[in-house]
N, CA, C and O atoms as a CHARMM CRD file, in Angstrom:
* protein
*
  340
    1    1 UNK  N      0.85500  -1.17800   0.00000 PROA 1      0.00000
    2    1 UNK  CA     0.00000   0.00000   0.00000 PROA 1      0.00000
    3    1 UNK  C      0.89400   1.23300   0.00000 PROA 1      0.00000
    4    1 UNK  O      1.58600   1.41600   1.00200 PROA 1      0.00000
    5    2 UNK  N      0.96900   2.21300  -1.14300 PROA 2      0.00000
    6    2 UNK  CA     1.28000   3.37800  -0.63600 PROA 2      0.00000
    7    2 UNK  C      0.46500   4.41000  -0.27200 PROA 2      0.00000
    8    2 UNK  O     -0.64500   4.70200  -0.71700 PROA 2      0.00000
    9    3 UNK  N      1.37600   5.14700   0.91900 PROA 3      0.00000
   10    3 UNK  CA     0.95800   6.27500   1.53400 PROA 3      0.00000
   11    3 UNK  C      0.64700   7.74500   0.58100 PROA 3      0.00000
   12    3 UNK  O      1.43100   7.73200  -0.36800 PROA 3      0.00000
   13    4 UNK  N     -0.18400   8.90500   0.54700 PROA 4      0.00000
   14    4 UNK  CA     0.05900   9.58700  -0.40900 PROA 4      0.00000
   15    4 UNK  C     -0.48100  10.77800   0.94600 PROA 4      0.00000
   16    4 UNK  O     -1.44900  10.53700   1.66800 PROA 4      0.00000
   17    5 UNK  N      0.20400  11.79200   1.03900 PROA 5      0.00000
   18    5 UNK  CA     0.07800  12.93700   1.56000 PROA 5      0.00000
   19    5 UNK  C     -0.38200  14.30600   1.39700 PROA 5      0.00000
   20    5 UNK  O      0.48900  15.16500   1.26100 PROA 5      0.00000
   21    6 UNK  N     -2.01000  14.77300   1.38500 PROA 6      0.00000
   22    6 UNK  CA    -2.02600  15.52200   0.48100 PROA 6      0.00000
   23    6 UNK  C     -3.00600  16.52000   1.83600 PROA 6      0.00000
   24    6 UNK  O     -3.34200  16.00200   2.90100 PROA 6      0.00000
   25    7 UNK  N     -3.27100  17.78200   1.51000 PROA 7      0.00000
   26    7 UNK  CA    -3.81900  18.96200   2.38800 PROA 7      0.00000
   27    7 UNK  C     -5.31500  19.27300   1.66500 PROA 7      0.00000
   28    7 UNK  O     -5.75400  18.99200   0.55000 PROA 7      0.00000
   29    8 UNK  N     -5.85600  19.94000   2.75100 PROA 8      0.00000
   30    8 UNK  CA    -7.13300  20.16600   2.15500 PROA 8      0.00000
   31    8 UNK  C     -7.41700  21.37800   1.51700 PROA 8      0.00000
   32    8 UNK  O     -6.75400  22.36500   1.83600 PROA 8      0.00000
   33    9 UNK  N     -8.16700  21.45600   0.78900 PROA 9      0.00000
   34    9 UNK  CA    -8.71300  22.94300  -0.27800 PROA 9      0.00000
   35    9 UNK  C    -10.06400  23.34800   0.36400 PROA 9      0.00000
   36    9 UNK  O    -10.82000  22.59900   0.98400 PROA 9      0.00000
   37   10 UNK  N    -10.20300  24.43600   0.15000 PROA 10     0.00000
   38   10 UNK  CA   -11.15700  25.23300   0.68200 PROA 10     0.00000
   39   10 UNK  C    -12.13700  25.30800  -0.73900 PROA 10     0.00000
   40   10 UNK  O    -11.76200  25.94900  -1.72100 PROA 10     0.00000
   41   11 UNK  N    -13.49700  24.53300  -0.70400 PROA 11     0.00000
   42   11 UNK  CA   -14.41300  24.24800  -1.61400 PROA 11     0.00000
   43   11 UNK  C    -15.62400  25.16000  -2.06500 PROA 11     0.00000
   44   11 UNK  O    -16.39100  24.73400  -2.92900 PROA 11     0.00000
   45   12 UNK  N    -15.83200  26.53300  -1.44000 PROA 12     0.00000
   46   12 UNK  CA   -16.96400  27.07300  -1.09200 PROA 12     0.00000
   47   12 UNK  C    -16.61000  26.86800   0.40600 PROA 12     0.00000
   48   12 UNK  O    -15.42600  26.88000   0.74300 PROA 12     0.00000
   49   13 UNK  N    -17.59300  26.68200   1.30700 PROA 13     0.00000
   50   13 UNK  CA   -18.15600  26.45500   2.62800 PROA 13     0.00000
   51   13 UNK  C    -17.60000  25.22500   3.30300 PROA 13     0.00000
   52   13 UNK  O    -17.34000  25.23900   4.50600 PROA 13     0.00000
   53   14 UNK  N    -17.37100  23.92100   2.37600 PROA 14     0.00000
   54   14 UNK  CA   -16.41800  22.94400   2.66100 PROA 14     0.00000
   55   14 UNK  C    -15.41300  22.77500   2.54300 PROA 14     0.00000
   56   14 UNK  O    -14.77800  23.82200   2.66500 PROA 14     0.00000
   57   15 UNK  N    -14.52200  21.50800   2.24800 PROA 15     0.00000
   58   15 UNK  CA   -13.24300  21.09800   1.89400 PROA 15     0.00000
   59   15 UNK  C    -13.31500  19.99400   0.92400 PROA 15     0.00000
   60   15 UNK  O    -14.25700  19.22700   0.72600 PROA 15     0.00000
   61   16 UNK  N    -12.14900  20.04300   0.34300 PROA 16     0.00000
   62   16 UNK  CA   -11.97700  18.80300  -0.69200 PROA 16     0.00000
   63   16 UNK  C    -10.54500  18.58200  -0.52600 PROA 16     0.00000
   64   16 UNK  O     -9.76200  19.24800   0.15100 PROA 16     0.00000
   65   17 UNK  N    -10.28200  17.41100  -1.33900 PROA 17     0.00000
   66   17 UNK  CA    -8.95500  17.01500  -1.34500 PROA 17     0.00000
   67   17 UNK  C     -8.69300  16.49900  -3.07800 PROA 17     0.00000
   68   17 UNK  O     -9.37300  15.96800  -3.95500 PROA 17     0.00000
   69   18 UNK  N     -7.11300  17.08200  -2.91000 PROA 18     0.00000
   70   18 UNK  CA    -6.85600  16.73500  -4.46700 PROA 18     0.00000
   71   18 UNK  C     -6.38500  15.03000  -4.82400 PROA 18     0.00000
   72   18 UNK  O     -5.78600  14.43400  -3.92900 PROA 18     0.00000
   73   19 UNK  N     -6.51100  14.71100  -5.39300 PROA 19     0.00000
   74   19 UNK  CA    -6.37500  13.28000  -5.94000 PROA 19     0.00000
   75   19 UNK  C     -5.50800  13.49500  -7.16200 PROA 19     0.00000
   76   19 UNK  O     -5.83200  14.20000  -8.11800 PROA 19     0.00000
   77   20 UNK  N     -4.33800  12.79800  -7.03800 PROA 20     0.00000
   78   20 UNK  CA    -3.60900  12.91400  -8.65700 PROA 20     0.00000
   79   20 UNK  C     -4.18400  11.71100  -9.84600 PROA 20     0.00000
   80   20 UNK  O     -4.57400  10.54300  -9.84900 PROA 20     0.00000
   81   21 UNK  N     -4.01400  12.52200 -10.54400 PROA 21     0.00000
   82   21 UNK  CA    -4.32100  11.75800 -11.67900 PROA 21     0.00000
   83   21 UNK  C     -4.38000  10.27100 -12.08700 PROA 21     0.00000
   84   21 UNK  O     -5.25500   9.48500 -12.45000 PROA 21     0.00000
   85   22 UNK  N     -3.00300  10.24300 -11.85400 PROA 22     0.00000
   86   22 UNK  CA    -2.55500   8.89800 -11.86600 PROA 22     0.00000
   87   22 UNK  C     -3.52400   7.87100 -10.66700 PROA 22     0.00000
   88   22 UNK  O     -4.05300   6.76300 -10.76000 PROA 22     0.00000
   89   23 UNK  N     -3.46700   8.41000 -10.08200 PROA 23     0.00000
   90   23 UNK  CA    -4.28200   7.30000  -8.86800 PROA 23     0.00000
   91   23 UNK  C     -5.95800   7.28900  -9.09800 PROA 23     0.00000
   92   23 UNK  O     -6.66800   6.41000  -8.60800 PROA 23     0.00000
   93   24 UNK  N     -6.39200   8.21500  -9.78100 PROA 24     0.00000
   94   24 UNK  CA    -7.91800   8.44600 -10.29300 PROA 24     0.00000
   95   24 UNK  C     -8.18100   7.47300 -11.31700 PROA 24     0.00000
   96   24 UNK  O     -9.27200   6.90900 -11.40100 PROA 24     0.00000
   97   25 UNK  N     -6.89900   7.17900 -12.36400 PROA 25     0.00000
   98   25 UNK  CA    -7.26800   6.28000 -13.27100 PROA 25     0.00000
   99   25 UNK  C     -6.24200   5.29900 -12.66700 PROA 25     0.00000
  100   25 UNK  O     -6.05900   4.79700 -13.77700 PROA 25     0.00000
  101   26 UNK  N     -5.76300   4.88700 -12.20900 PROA 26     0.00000
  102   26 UNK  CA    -5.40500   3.68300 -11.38700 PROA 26     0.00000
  103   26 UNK  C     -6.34800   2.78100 -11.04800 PROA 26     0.00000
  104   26 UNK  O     -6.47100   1.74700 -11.70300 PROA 26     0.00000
  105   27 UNK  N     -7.39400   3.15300  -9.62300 PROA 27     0.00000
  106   27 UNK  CA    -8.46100   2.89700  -9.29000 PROA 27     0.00000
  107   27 UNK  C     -9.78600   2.96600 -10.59200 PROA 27     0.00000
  108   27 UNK  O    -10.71400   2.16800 -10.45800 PROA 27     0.00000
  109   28 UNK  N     -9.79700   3.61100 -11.40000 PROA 28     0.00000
  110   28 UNK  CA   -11.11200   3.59300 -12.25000 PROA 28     0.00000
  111   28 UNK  C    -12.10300   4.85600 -11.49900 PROA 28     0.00000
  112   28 UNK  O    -13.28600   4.55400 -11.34300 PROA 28     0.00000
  113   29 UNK  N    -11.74600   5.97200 -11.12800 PROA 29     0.00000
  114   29 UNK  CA   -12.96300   6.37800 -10.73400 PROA 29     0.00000
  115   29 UNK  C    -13.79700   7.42300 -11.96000 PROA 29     0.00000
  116   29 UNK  O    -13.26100   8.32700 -12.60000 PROA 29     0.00000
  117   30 UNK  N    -14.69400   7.14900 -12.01000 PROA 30     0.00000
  118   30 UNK  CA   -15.53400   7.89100 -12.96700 PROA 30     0.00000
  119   30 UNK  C    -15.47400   9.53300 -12.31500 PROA 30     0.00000
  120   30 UNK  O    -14.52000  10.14800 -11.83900 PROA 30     0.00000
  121   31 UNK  N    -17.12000   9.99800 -12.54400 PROA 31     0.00000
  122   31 UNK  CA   -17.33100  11.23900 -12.20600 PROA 31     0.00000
  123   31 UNK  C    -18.11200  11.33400 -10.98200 PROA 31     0.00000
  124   31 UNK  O    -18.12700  12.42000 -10.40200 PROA 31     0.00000
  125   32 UNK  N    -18.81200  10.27300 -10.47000 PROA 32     0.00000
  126   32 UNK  CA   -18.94900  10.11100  -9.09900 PROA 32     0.00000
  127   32 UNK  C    -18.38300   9.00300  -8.30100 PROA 32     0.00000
  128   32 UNK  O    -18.60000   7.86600  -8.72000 PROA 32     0.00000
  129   33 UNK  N    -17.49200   9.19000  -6.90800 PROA 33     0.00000
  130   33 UNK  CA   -17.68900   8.08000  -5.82500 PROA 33     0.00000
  131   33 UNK  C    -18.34800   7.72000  -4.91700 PROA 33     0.00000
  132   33 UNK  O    -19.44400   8.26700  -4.79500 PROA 33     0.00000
  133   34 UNK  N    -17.87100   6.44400  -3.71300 PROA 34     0.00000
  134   34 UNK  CA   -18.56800   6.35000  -2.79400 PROA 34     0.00000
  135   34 UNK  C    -17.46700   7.05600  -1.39000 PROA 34     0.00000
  136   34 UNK  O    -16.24200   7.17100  -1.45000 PROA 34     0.00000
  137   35 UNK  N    -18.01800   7.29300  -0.66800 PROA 35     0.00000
  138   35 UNK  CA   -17.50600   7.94500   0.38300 PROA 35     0.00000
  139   35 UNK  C    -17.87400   6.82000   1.69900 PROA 35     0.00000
  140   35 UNK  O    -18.92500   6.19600   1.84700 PROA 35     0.00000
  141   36 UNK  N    -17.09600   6.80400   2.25500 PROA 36     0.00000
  142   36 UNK  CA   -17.45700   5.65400   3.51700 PROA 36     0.00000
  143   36 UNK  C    -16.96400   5.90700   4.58600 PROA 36     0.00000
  144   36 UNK  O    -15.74700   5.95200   4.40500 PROA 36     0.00000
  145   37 UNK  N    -17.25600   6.14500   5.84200 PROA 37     0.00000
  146   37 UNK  CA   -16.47400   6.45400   7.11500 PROA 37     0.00000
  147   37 UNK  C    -16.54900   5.13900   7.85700 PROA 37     0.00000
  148   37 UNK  O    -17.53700   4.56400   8.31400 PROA 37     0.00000
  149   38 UNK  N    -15.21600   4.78400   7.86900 PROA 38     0.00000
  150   38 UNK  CA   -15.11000   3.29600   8.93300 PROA 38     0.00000
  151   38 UNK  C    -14.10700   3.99200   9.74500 PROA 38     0.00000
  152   38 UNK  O    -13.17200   4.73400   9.44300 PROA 38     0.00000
  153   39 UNK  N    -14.63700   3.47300  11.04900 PROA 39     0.00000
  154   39 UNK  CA   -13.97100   3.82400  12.30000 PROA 39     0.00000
  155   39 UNK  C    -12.90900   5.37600  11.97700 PROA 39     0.00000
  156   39 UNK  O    -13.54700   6.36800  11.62500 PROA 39     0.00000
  157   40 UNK  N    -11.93300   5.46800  12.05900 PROA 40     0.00000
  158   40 UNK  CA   -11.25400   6.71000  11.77400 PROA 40     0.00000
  159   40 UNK  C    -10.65100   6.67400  10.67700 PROA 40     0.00000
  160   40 UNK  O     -9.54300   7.21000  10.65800 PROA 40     0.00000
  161   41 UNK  N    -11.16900   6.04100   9.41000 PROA 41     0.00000
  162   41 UNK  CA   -10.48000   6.11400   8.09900 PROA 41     0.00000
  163   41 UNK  C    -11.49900   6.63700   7.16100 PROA 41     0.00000
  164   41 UNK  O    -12.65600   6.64600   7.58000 PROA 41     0.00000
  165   42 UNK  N    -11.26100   7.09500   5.90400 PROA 42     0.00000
  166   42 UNK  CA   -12.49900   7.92300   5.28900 PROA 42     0.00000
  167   42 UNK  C    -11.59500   7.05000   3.99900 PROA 42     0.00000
  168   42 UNK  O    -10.43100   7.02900   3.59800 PROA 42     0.00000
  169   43 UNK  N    -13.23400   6.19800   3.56000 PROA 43     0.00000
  170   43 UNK  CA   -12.77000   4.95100   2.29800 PROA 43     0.00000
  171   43 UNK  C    -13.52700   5.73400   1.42200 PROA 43     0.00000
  172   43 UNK  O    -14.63100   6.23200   1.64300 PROA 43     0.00000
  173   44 UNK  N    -12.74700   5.81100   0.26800 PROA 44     0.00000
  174   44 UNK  CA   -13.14800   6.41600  -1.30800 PROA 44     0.00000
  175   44 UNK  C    -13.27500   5.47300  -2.30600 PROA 44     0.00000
  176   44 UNK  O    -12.23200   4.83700  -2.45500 PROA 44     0.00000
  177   45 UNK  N    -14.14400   5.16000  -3.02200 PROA 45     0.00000
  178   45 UNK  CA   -14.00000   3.99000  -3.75700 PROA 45     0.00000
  179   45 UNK  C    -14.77800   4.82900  -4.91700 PROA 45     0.00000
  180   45 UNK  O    -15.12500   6.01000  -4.92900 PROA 45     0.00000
  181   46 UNK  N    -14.94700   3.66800  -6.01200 PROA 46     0.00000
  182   46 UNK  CA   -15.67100   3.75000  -6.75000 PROA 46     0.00000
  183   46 UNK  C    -17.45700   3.41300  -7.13000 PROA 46     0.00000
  184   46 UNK  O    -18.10900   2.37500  -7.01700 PROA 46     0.00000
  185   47 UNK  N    -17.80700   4.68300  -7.57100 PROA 47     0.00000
  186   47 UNK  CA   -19.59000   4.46800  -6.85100 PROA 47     0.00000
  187   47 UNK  C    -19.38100   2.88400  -8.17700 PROA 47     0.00000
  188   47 UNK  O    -18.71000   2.57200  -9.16100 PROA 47     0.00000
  189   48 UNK  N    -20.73000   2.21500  -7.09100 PROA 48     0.00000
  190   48 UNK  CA   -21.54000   1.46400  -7.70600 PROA 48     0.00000
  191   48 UNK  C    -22.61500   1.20500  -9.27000 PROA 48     0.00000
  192   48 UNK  O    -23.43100   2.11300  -9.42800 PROA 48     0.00000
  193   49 UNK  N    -22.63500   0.41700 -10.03100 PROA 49     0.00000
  194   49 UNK  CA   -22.97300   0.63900 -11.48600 PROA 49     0.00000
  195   49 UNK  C    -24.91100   0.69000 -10.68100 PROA 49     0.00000
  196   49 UNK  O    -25.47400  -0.29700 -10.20600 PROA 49     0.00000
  197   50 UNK  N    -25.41200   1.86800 -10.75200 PROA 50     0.00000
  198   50 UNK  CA   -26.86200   1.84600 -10.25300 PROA 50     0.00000
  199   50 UNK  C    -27.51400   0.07600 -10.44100 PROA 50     0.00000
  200   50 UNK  O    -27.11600  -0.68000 -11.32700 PROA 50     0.00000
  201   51 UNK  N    -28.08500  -0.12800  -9.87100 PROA 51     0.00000
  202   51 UNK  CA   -29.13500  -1.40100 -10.28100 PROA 51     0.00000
  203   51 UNK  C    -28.27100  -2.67400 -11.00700 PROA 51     0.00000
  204   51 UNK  O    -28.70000  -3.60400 -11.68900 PROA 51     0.00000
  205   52 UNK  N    -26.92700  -2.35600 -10.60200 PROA 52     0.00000
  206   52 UNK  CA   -25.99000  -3.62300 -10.67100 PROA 52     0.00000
  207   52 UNK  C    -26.05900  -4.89400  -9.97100 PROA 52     0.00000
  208   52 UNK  O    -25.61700  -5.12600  -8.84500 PROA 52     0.00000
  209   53 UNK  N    -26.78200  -5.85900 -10.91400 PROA 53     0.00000
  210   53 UNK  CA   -26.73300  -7.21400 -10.10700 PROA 53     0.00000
  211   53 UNK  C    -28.31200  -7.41200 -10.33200 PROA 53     0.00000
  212   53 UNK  O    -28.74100  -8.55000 -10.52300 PROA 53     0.00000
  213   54 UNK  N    -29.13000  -6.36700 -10.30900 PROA 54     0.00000
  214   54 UNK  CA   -30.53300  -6.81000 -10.45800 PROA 54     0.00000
  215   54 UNK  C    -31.35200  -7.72800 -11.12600 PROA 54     0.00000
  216   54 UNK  O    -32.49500  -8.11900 -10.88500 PROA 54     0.00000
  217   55 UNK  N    -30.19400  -8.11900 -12.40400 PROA 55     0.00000
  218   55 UNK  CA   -31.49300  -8.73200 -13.57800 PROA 55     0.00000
  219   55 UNK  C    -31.23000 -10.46000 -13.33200 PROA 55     0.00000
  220   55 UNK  O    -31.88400 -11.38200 -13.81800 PROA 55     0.00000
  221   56 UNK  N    -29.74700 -10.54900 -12.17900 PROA 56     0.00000
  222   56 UNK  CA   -29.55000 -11.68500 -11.55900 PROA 56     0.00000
  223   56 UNK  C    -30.43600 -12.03200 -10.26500 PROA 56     0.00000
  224   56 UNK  O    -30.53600 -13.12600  -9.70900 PROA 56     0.00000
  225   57 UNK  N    -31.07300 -10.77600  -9.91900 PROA 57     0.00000
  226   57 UNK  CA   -31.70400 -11.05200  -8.39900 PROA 57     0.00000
  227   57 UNK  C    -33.14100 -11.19000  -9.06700 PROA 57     0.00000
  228   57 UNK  O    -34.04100 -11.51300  -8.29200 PROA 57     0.00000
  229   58 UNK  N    -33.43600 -11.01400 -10.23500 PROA 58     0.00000
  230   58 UNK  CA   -34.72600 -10.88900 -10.91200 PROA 58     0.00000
  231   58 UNK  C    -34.88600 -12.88800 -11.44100 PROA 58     0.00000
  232   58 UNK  O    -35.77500 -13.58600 -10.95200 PROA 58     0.00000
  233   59 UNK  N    -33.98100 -13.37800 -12.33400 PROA 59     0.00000
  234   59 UNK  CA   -34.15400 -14.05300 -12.23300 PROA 59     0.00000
  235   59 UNK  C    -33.83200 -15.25200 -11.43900 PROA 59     0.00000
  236   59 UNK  O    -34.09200 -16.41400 -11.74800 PROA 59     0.00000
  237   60 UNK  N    -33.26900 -14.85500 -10.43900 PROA 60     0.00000
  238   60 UNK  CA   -33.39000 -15.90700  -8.95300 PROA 60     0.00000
  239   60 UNK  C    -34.68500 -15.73200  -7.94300 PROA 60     0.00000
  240   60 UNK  O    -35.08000 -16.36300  -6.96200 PROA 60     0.00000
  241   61 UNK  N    -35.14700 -14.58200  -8.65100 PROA 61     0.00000
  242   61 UNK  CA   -36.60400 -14.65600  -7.82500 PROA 61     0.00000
  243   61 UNK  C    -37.44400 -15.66900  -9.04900 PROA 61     0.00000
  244   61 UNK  O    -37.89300 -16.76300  -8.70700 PROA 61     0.00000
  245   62 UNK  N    -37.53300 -15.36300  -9.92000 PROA 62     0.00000
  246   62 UNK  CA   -38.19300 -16.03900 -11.06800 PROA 62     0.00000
  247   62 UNK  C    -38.24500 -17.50400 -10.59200 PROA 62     0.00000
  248   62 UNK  O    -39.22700 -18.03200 -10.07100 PROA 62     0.00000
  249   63 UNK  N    -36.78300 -18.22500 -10.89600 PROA 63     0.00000
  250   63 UNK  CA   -36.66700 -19.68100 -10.68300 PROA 63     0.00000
  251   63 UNK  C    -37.53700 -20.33300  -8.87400 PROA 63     0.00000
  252   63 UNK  O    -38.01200 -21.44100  -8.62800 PROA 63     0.00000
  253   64 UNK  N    -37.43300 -19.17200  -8.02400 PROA 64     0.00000
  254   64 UNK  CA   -37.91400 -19.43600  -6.97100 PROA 64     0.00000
  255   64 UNK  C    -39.76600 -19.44100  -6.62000 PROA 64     0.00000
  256   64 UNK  O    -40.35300 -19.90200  -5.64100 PROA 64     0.00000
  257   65 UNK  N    -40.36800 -18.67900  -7.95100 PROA 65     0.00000
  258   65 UNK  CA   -41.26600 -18.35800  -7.69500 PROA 65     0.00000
  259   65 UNK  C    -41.98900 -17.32100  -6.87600 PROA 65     0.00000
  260   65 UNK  O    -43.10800 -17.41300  -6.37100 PROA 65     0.00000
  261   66 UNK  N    -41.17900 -16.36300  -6.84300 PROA 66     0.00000
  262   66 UNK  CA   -41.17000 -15.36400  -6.02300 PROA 66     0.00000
  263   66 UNK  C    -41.01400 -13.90200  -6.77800 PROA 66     0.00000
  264   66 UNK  O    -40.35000 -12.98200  -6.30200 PROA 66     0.00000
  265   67 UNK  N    -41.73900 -13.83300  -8.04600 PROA 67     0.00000
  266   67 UNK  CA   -41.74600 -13.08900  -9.39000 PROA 67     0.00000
  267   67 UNK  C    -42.86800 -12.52400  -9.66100 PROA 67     0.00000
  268   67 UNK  O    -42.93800 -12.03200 -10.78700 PROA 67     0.00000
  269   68 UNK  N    -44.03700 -12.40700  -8.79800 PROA 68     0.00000
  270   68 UNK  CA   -45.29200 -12.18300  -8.96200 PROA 68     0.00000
  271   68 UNK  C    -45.63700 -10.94200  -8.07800 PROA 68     0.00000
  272   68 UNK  O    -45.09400 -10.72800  -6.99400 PROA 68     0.00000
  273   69 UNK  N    -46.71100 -10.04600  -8.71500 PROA 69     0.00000
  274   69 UNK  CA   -47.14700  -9.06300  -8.00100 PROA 69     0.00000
  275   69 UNK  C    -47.74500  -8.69400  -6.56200 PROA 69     0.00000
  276   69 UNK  O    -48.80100  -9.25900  -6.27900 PROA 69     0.00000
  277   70 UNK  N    -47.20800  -7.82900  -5.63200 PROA 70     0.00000
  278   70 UNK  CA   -47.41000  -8.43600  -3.99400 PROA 70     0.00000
  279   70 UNK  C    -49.03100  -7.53900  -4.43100 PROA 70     0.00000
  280   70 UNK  O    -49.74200  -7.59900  -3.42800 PROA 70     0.00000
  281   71 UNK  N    -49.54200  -7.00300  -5.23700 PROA 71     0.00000
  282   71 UNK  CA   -50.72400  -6.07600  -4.85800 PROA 71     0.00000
  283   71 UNK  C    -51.75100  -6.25700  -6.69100 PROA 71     0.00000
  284   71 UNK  O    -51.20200  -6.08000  -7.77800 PROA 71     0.00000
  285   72 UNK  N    -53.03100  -6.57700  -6.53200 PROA 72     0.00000
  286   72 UNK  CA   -53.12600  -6.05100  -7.65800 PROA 72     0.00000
  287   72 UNK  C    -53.02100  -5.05300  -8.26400 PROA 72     0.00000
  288   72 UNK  O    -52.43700  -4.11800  -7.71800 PROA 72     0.00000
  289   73 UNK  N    -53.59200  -4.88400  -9.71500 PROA 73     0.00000
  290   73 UNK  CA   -53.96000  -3.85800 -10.58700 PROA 73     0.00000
  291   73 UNK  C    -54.77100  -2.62200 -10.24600 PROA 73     0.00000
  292   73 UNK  O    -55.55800  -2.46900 -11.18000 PROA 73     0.00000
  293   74 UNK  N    -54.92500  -1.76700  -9.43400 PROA 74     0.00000
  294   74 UNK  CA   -56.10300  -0.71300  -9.55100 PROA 74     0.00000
  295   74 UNK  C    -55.79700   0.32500 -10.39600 PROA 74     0.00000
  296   74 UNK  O    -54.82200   1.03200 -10.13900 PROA 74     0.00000
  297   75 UNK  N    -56.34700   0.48900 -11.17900 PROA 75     0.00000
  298   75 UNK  CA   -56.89100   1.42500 -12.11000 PROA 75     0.00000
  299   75 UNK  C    -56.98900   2.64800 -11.30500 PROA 75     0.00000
  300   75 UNK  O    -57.34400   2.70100 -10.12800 PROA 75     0.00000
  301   76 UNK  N    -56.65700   3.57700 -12.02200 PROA 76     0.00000
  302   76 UNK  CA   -56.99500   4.99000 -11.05200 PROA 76     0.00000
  303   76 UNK  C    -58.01900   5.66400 -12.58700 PROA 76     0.00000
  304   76 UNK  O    -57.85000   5.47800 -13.79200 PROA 76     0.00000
  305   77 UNK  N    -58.72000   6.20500 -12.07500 PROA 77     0.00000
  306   77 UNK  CA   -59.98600   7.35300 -12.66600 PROA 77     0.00000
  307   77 UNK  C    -59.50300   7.86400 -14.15200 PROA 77     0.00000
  308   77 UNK  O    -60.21600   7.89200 -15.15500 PROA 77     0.00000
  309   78 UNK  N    -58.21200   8.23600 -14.06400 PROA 78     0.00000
  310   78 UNK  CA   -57.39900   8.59100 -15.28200 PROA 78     0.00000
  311   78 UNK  C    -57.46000   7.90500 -16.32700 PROA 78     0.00000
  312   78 UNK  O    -57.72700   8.26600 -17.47200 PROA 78     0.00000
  313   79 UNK  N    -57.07500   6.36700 -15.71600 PROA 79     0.00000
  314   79 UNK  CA   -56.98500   5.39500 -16.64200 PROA 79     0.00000
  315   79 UNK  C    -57.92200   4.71500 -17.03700 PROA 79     0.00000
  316   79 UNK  O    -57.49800   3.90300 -17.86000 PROA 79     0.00000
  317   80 UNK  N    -59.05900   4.61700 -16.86700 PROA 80     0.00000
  318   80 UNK  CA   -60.00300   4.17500 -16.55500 PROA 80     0.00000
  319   80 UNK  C    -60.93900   4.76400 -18.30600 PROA 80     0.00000
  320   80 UNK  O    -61.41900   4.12800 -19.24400 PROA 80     0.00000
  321   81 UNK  N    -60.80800   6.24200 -17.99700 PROA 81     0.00000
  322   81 UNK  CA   -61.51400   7.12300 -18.65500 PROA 81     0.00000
  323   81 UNK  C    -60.44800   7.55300 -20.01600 PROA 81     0.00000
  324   81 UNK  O    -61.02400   7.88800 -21.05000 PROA 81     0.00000
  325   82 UNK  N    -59.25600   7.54500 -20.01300 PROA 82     0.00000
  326   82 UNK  CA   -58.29000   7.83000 -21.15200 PROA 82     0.00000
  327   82 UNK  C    -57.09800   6.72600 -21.46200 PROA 82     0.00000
  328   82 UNK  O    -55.90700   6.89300 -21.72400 PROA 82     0.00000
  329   83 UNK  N    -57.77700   5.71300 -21.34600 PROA 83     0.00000
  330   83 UNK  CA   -57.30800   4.23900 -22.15700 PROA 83     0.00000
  331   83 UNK  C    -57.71500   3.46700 -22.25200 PROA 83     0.00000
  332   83 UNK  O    -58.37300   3.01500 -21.31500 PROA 83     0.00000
  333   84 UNK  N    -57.59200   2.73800 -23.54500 PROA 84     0.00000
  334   84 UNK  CA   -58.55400   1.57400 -24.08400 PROA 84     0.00000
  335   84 UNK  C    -58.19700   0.26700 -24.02300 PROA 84     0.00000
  336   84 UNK  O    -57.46900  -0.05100 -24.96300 PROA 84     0.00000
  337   85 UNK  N    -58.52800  -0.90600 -22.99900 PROA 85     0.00000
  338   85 UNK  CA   -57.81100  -1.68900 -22.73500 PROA 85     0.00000
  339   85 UNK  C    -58.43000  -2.82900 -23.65400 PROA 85     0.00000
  340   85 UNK  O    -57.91800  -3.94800 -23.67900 PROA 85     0.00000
């Protein structure tokens, strides 16, 4: 692991910290991260791909039977009156 030593910038009203280049595309970080506070260390990673993993948790509900609607259909007034089913 290397150590990297760097000071904080005055952001507006907050602070930021600079990240070199090299270590931004080292790690892969896009244009947003994740920020994490464990015990007295502040973990920076790379955010998560949104709704990553879902279409695997979709069909492991499927095979389980557990793929079905918890509520029916109600129609609201809108729909009812301006669509033709």
């Amino acid at each position: 692991m290397h150590t990297l030593t760097t000071r904080f910038v005055r952001v507006g009203n907050s602070r930021g910290l600079r990240i070199p280049k090299a270590v931004i595309e080292q790690l892969g970080f896009g244009s947003e991260v994740e920020i994490a506070v464990l015990e007295d260390s502040l973990v920076i990673r790379p955010a998560g791909r949104r709704r990553s993993g879902w279409e695997q948790k979709f069909l492991e509900m499927a095979a389980h039977g557990d793929d079905s609607l918890l509520d029916g259909h109600t129609a609201t007034e809108w729909e009812k009156d301006d669509w033709e089913w």
